[in-house]
DRENDO-1510 file (C-alpha; in Angstrom, 1 decimal, always signed):
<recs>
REC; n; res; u; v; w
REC; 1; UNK; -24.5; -3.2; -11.7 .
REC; 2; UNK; -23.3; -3.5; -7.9 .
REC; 3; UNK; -21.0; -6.5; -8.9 .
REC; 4; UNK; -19.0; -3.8; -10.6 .
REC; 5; UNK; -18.9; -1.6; -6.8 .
REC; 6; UNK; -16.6; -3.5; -5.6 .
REC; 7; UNK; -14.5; -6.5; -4.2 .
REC; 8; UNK; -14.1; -9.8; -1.9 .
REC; 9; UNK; -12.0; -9.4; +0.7 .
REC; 10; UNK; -11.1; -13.3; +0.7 .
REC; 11; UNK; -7.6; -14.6; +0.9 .
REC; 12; UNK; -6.9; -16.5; -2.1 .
REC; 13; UNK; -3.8; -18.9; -2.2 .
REC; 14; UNK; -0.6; -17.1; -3.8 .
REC; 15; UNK; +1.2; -18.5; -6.6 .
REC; 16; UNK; +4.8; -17.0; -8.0 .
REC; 17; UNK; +5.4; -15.1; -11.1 .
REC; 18; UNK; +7.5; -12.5; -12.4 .
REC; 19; UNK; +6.7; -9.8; -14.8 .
REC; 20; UNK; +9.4; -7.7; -15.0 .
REC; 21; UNK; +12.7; -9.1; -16.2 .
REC; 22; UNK; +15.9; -7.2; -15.7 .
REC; 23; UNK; +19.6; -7.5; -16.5 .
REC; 24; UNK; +21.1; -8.4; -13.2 .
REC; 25; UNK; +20.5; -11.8; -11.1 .
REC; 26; UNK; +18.2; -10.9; -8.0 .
REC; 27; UNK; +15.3; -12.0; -6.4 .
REC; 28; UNK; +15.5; -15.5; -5.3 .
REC; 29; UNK; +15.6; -17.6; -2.2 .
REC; 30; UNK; +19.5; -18.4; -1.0 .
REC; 31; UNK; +19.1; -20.9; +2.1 .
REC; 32; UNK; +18.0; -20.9; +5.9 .
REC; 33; UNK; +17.7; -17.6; +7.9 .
REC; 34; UNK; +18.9; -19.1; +11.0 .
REC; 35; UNK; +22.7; -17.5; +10.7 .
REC; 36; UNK; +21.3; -14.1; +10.4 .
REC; 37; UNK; +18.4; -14.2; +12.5 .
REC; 38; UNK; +21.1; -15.3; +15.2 .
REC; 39; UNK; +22.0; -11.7; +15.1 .
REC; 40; UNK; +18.8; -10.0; +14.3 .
REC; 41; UNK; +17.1; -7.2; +12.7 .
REC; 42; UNK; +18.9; -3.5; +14.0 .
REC; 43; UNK; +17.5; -1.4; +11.5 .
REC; 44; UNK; +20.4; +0.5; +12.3 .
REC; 45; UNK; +21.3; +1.3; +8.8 .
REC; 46; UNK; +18.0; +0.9; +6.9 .
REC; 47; UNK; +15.3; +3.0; +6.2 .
REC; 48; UNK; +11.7; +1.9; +6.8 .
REC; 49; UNK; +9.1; +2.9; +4.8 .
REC; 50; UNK; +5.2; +2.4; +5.9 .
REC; 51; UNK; +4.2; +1.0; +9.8 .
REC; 52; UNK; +6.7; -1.3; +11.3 .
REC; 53; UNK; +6.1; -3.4; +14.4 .
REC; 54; UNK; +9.7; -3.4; +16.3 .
REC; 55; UNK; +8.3; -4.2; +19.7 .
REC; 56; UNK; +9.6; -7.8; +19.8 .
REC; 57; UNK; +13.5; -7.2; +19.7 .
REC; 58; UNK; +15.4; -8.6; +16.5 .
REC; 59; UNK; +12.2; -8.5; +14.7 .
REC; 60; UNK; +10.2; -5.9; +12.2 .
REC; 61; UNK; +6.9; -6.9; +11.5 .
REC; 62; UNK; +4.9; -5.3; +8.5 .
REC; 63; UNK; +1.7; -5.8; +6.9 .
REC; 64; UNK; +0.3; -3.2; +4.8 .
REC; 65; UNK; +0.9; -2.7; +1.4 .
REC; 66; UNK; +3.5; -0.7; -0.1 .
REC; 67; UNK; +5.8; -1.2; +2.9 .
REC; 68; UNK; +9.1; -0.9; +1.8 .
REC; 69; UNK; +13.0; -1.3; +3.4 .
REC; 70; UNK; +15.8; +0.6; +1.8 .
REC; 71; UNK; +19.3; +0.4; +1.9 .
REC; 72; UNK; +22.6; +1.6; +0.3 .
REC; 73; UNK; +25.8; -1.2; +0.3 .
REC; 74; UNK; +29.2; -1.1; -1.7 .
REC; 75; UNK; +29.7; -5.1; -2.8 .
REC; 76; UNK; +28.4; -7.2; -5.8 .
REC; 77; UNK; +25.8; -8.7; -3.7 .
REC; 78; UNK; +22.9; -8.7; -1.0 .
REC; 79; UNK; +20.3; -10.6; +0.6 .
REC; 80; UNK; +18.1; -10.7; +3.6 .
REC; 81; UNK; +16.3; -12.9; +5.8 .
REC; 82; UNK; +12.6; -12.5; +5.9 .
REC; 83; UNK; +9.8; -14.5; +7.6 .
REC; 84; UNK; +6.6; -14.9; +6.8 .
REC; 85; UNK; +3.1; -16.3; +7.6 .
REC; 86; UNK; +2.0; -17.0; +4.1 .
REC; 87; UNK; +3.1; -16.9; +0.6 .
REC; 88; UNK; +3.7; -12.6; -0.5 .
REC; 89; UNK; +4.6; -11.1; -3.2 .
REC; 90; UNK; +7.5; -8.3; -3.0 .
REC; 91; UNK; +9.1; -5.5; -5.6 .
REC; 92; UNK; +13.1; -5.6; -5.3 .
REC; 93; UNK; +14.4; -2.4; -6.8 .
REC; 94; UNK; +18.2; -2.2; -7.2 .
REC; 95; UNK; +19.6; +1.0; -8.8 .
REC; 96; UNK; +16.0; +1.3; -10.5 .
REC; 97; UNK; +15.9; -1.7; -12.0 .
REC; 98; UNK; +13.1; -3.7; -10.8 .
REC; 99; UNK; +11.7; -7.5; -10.3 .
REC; 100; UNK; +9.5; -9.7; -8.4 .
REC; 101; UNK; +10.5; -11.7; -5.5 .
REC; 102; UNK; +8.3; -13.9; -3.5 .
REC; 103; UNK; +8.3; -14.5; -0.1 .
REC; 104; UNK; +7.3; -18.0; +0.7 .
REC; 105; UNK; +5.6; -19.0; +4.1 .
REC; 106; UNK; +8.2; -19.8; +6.7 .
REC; 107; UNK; +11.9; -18.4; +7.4 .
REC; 108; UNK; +14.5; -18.0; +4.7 .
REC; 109; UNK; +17.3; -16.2; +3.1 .
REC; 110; UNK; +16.8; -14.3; +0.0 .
REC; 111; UNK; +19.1; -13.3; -2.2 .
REC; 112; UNK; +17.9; -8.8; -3.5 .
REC; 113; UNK; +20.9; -8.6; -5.9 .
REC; 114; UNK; +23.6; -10.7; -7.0 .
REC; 115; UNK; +26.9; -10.2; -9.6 .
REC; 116; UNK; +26.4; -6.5; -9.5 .
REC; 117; UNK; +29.2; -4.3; -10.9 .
REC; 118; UNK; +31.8; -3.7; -7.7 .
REC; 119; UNK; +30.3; -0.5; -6.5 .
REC; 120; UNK; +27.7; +1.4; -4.8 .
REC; 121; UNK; +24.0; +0.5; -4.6 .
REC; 122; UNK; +21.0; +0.8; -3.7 .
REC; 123; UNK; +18.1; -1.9; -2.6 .
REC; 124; UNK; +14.8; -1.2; -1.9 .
REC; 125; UNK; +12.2; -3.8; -1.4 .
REC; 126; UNK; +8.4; -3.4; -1.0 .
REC; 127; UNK; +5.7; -5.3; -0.1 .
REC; 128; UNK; +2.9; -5.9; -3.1 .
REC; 129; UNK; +0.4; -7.8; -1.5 .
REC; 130; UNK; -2.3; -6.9; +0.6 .
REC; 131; UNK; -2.6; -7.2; +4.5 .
REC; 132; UNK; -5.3; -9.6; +5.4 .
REC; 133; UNK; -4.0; -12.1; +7.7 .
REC; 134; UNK; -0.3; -12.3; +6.0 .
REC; 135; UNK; +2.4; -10.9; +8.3 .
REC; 136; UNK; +6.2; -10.1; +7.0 .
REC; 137; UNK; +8.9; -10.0; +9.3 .
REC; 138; UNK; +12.7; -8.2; +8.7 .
REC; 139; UNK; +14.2; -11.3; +11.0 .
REC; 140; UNK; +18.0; -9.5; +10.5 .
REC; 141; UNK; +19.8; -6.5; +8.3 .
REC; 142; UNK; +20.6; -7.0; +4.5 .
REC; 143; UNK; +23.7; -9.1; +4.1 .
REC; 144; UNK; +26.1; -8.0; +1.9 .
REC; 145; UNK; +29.6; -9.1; +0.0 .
REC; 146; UNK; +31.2; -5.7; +1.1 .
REC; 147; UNK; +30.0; -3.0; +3.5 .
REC; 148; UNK; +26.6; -1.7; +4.6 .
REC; 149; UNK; +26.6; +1.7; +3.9 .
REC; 150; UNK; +24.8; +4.5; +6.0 .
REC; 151; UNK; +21.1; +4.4; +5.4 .
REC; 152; UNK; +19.7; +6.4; +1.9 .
REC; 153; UNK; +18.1; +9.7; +2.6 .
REC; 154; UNK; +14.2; +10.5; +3.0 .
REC; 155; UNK; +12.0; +12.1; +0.6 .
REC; 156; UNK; +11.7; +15.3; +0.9 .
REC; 157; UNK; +7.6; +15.3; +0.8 .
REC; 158; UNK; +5.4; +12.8; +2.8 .
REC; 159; UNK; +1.8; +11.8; +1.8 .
REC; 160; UNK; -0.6; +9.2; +4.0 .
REC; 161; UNK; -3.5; +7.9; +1.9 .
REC; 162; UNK; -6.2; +5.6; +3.5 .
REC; 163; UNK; -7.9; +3.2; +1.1 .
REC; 164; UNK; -9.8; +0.0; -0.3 .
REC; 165; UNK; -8.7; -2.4; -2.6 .
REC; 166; UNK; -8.6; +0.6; -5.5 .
REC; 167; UNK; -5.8; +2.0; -3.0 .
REC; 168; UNK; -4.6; -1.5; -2.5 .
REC; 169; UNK; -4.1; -2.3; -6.6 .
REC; 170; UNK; -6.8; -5.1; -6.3 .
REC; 171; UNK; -6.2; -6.4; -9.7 .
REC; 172; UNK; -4.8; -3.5; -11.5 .
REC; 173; UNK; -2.9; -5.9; -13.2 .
REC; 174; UNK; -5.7; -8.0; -14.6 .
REC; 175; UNK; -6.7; -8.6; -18.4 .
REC; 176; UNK; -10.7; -7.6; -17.7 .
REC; 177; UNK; -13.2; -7.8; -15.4 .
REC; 178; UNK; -13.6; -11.4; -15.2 .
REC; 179; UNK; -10.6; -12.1; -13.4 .
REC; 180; UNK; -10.7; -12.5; -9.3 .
REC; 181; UNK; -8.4; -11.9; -6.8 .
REC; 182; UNK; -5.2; -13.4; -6.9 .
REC; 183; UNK; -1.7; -11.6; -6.1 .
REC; 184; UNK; +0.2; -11.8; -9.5 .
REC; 185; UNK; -2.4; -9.4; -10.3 .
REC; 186; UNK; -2.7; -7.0; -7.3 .
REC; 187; UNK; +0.0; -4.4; -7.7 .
REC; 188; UNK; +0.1; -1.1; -4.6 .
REC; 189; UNK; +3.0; +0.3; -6.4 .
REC; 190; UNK; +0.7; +0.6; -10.1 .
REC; 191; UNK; -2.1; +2.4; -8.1 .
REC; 192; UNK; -2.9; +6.1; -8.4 .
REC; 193; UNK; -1.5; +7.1; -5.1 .
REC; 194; UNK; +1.7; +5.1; -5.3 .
REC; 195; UNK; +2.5; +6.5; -8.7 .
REC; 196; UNK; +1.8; +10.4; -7.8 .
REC; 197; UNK; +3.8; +9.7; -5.1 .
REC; 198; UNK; +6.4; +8.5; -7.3 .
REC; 199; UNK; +6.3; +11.2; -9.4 .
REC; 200; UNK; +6.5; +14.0; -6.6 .
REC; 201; UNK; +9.3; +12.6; -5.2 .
REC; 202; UNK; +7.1; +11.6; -1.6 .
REC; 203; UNK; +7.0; +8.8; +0.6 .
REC; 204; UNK; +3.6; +7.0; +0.8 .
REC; 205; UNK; +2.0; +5.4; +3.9 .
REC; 206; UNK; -0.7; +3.2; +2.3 .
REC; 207; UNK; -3.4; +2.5; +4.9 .
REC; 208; UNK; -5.7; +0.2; +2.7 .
REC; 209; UNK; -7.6; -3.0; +2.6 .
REC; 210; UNK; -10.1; -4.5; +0.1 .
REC; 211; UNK; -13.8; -4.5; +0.9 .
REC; 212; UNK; -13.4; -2.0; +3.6 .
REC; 213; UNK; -15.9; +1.2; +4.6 .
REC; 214; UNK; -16.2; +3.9; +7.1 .
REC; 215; UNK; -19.6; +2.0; +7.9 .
REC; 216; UNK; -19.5; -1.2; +6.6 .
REC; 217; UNK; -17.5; -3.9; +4.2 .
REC; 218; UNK; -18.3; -5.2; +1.0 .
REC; 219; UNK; -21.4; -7.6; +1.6 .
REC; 220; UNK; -22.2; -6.6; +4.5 .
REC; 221; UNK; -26.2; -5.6; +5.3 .
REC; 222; UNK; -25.2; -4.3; +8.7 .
REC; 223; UNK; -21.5; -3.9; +9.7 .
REC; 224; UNK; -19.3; -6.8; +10.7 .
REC; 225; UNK; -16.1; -6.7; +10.2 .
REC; 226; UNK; -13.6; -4.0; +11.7 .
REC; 227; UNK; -14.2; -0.7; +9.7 .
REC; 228; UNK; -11.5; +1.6; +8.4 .
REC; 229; UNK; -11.9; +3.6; +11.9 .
REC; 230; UNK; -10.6; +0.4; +13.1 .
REC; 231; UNK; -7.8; -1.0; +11.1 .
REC; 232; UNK; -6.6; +2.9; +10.4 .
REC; 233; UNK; -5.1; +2.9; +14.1 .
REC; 234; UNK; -3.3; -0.7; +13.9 .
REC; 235; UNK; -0.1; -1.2; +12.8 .
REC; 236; UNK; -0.4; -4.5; +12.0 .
REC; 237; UNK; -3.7; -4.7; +9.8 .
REC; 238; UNK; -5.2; -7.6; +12.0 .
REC; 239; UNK; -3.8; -7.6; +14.6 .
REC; 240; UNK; -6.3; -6.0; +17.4 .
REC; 241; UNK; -3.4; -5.6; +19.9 .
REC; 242; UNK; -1.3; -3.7; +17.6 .
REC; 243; UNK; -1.8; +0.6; +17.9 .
REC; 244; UNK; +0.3; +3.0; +15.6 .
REC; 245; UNK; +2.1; +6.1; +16.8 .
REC; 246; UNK; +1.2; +8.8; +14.5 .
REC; 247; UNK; +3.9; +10.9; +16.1 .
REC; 248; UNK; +6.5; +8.3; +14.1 .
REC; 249; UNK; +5.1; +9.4; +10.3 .
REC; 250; UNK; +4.3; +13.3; +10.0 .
REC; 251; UNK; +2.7; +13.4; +6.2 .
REC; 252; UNK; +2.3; +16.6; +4.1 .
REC; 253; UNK; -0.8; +15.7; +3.1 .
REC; 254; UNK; -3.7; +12.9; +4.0 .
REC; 255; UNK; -5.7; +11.0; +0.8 .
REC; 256; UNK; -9.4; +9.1; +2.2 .
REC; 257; UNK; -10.6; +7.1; -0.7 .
REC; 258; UNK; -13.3; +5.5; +1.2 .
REC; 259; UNK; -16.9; +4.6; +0.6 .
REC; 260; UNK; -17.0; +2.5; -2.4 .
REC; 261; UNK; -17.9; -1.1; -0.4 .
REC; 262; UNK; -20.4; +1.4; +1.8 .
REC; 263; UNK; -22.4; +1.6; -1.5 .
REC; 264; UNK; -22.2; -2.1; -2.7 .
REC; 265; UNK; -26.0; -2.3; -2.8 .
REC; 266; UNK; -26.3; +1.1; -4.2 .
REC; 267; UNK; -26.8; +3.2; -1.3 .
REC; 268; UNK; -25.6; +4.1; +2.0 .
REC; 269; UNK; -27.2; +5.3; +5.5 .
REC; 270; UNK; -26.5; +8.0; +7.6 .
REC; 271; UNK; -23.7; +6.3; +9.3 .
REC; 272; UNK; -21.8; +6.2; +6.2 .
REC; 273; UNK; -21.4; +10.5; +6.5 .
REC; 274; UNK; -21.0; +9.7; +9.8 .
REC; 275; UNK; -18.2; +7.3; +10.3 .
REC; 276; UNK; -16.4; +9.8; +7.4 .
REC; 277; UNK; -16.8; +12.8; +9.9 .
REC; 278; UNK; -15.3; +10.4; +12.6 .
REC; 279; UNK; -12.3; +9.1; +10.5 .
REC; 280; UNK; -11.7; +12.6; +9.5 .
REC; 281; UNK; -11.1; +13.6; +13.0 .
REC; 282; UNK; -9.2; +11.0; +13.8 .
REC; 283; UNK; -6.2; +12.1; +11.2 .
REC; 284; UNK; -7.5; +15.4; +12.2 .
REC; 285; UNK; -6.0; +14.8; +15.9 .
REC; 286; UNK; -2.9; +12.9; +14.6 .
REC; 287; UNK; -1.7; +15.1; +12.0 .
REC; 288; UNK; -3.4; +18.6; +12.4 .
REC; 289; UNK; -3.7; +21.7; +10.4 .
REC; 290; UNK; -2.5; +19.4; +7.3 .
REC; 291; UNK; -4.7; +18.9; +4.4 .
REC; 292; UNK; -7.2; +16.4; +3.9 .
REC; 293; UNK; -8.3; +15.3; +0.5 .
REC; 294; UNK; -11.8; +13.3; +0.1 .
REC; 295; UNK; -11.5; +11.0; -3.1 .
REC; 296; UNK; -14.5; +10.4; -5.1 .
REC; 297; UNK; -14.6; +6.9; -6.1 .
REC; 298; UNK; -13.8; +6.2; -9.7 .
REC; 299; UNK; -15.7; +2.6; -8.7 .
REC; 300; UNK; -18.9; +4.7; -8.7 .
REC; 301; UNK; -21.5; +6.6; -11.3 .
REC; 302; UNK; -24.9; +7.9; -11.7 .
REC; 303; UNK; -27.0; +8.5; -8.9 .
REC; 304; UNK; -24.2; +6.6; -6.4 .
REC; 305; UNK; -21.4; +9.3; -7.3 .
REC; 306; UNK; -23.6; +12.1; -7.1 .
REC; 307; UNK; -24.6; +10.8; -3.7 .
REC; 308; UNK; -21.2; +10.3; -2.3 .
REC; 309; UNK; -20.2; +13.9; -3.7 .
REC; 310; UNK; -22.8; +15.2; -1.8 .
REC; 311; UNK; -22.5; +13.7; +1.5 .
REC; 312; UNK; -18.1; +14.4; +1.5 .
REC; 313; UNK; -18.9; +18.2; +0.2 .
REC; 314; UNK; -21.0; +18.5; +3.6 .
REC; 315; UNK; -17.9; +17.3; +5.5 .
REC; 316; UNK; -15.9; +20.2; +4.0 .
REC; 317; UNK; -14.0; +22.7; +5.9 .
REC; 318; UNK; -10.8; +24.7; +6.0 .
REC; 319; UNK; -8.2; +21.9; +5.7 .
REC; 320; UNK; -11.0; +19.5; +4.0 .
REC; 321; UNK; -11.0; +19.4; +0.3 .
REC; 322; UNK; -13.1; +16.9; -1.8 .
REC; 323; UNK; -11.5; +15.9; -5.1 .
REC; 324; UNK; -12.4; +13.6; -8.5 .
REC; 325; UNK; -9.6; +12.7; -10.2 .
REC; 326; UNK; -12.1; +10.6; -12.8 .
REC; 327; UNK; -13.6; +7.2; -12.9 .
REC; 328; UNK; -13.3; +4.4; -15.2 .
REC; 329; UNK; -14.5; +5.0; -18.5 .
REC; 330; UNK; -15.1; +2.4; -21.2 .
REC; 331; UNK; -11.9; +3.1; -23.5 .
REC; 332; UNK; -10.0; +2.6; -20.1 .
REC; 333; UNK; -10.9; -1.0; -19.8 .
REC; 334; UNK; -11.1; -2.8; -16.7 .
REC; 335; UNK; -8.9; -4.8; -13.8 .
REC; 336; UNK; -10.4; -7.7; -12.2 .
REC; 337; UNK; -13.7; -7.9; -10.8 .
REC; 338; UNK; -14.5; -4.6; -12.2 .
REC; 339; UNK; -11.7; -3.0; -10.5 .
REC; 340; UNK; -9.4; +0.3; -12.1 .
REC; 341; UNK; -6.7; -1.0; -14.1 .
REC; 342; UNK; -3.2; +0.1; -15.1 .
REC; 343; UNK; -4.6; +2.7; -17.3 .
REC; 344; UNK; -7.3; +4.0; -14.7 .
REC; 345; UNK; -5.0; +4.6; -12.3 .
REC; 346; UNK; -2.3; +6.4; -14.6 .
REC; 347; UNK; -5.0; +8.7; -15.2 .
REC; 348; UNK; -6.3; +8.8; -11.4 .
REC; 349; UNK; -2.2; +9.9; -10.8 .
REC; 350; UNK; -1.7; +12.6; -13.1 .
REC; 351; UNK; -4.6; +14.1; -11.7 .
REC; 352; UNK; -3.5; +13.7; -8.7 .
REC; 353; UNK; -0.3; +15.2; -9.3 .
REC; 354; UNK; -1.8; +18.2; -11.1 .
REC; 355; UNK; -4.0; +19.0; -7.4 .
REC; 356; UNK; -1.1; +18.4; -5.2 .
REC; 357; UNK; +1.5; +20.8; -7.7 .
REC; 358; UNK; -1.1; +23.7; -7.5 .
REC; 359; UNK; -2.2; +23.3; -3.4 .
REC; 360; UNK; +0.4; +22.4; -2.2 .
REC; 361; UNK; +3.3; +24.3; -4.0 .
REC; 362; UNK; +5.6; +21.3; -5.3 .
</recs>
């Protein structure tokens, strides 16, 4: 039954698709980036969504899921020059219409929207694929056939949810369980917390990375690899150099869904309940008196939920809440390697929704 707990965290090679055809031309690579990377990235009128690494000037690195730049133009056309360390997979919305693009490894030009109706629009392009080792870089600002217009306005509601590859859509898009990890079927923007946050009309910091634990990774007998209390501080995912300022992202409200790949053999130690109680002073001190929601995994049943709702209810306090919004039931069906599918995680979102309406007033 523990194949079904949860996930590998190996990089598997990326290959292009696209699922979601739309009326207008978009999404495709136009040429070399060296004209506007002459310039370089400004940000000046964009607006960043997730952790950006602007320390190296005329450069935005990014790595986490979900990341996302937005802009506003008046033209027929746009495109922007993007770098990258491997092959990733990207959502281009423009005016709500929305299609893949891939990034490929290396420098390039890509072209977000093309033979658009002369006008005002707006672009917004996020990042689909996980973090592991794959680094996206904004090398300069959008391009366009007419005039970059001042950057779109924030949502009016923030939320930060730290995750695992549930958080991170491993394989939402998959036919069944039998299906491993590749990134035409890894979606962030078709998991629970993307689409309540869609729904409430809230930015979304996603903070997640498959196989991950407060104590250990999927796997692991004894820990190994850098634990969420780790890669929660970066803002590059693995990059050991790279620290986030929390002061930059003030959310409403803070999601954990951790502890699924703490339980891949069935059970956890002590140090599980202990490295929860550690992360959940850490977002304590970066973001305090806001609320704090424990997620029960929907990965986990039997004897394993019941433990895991027992050890987050002791971590309960004030501004500490744990919540189930459901696990994956049999009519649901399943994503790869056992993982919540689209229809999982609709149901994960409403939930969701529901709890953050009635708490939190919206």
């Amino acid at each position: 039954m523990w194949k079904s707990v949860l996930l590998l965290s190996s990089v598997i090679a990326l290959s292009a698709c696209n699922h979601h055809p739309t009326t207008y031309k978009t999404a495709g690579e136009s040429g070399s980036a060296a004209a506007v990377t002459a310039q370089g990235f400004t940000g000046e009128q964009l607006r960043l969504i997730g952790r950006f690494d602007t320390s190296t000037q005329g450069k935005a690195q990014f790595t986490w899921p979900g990341s996302a730049v937005e802009f506003r133009f008046s033209g027929t056309s746009a495109s922007i020059a993007l770098g990258s360390t491997g092959d990733v997979r990207f959502q281009v919305d423009v005016d709500g219409a929305v299609q893949d693009l891939w990034v490929k490894n290396g420098e390039a030009t890509y072209t977000l929207a093309s033979g658009l109706t002369k006008g005002e629009h707006t672009v917004r392009l996020t990042r689909l694929t996980e973090s592991f080792a794959l680094v996206t870089s904004l090398l300069g600002d959008p391009i366009v056939d007419g005039t970059l217009l001042p950057a779109p306005a924030a949502a009016p509601r923030r939320l930060l949810v730290i995750g695992d590859s549930i958080t991170a859509g491993y394989g939402v898009e998959g036919a069944d369980q039998s299906c491993h990890y590749e990134a035409h079927t890894s979606n962030q923007q078709l998991t629970y917390a993307a689409l309540a946050a869609n729904e409430l009309n809230a930015d979304l910091h996603a903070i997640a990375w498959s196989g991950i634990g407060a104590w250990r990774s999927y796997g692991e007998k004894t820990p190994v690899n850098p634990s969420i209390l780790v890669r929660y501080q970066r803002t590059l995912a693995d990059d050991a150099n790279s620290r986030w300022d929390a002061s930059q992202y003030q959310p409403d409200a803070i999601l954990i869904t951790i502890g699924t790949n703490d339980y891949w053999e069935g059970s956890v130690s002590d140090d599980y309940r202990a490295g929860m109680k550690t992360l959940i002073g850490m977002v304590q001190a970066d973001y305090a008196n806001k609320p704090v929601y424990l997620i029960l995994s929907p990965m986990l049943g039997g004897v394993q939920r019941e433990s895991q709702k027992t050890i987050l209810g002791s971590l309960v306090s004030r501004n500490v809440k744990v919540i189930d919004l459901g696990k994956i039931e049999p009519t649901d069906g399943l994503g790869c390697d056992w993982h919540p599918n689209k229809i999982t995680n609709q149901r994960m979102g409403k939930a969701l929704v529901q709890q953050l309406t009635t708490d939190l007033k919206w």
